[in-house]
C-alpha positions in Angstrom: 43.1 121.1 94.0 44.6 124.1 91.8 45.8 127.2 92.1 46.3 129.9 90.3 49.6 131.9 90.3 50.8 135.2 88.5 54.1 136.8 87.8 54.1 140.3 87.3 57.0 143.0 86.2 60.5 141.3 86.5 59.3 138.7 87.9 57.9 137.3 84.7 61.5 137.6 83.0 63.0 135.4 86.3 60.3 132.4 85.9 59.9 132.5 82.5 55.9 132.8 82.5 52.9 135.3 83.4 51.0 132.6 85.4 50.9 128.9 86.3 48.9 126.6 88.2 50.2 124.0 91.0 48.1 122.1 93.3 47.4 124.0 96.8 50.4 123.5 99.1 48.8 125.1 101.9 50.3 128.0 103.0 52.2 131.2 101.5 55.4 130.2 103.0 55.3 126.6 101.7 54.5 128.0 98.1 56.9 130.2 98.1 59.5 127.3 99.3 58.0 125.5 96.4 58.8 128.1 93.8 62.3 129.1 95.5 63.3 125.5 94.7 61.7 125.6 91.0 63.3 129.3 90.3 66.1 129.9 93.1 66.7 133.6 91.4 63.6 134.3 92.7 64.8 133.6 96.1 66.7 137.2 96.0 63.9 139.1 94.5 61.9 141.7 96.4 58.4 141.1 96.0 54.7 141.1 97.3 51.9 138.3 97.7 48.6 138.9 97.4 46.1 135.8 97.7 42.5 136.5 95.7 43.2 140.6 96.0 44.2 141.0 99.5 48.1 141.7 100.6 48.6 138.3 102.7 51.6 137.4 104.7 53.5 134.2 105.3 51.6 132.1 107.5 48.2 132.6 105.2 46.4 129.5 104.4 45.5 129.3 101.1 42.1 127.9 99.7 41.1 126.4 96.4 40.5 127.6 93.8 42.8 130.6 94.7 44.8 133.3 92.7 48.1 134.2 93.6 49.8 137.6 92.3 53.7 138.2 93.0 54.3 141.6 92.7 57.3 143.3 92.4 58.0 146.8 94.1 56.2 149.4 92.2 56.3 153.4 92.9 53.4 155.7 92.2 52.9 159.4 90.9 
């Protein structure tokens, strides 16, 4: 079962791509333990999740078939 991730901003130039998929590992936190292991610099970035459009914290359970954003911090005018 696959997700769907995407890097944007800085991010992309810290894991190297715009988007991947991994198989579901359940929750935010565990993908993000996941993708700390594959890209530790990413560990020490700021950033924000959203799962399928919606600003999601931590604990979130992820479903299939899901997209993933990681966002970094971004100012408006």
């Amino acid at each position: 079962m696959k997700i769907k991730i995407l890097f944007f901003g800085q991010l992309t130039d810290i894991t190297g791509c715009s988007s991947m998929q991994l198989n579901n590992p359940g929750t935010i936190g565990q993908l993000k333990e996941q993708l700390f292991l594959k890209f530790p610099t990413l560990k020490t970035a700021s950033f924000t999740i959203a799962l399928n459009s919606q600003l999601v914290l931590q604990d979130q359970l992820i479903s299939e078939n899901s997209t993933i954003a990681f966002m970094p911090p971004f100012s408006g005018g």
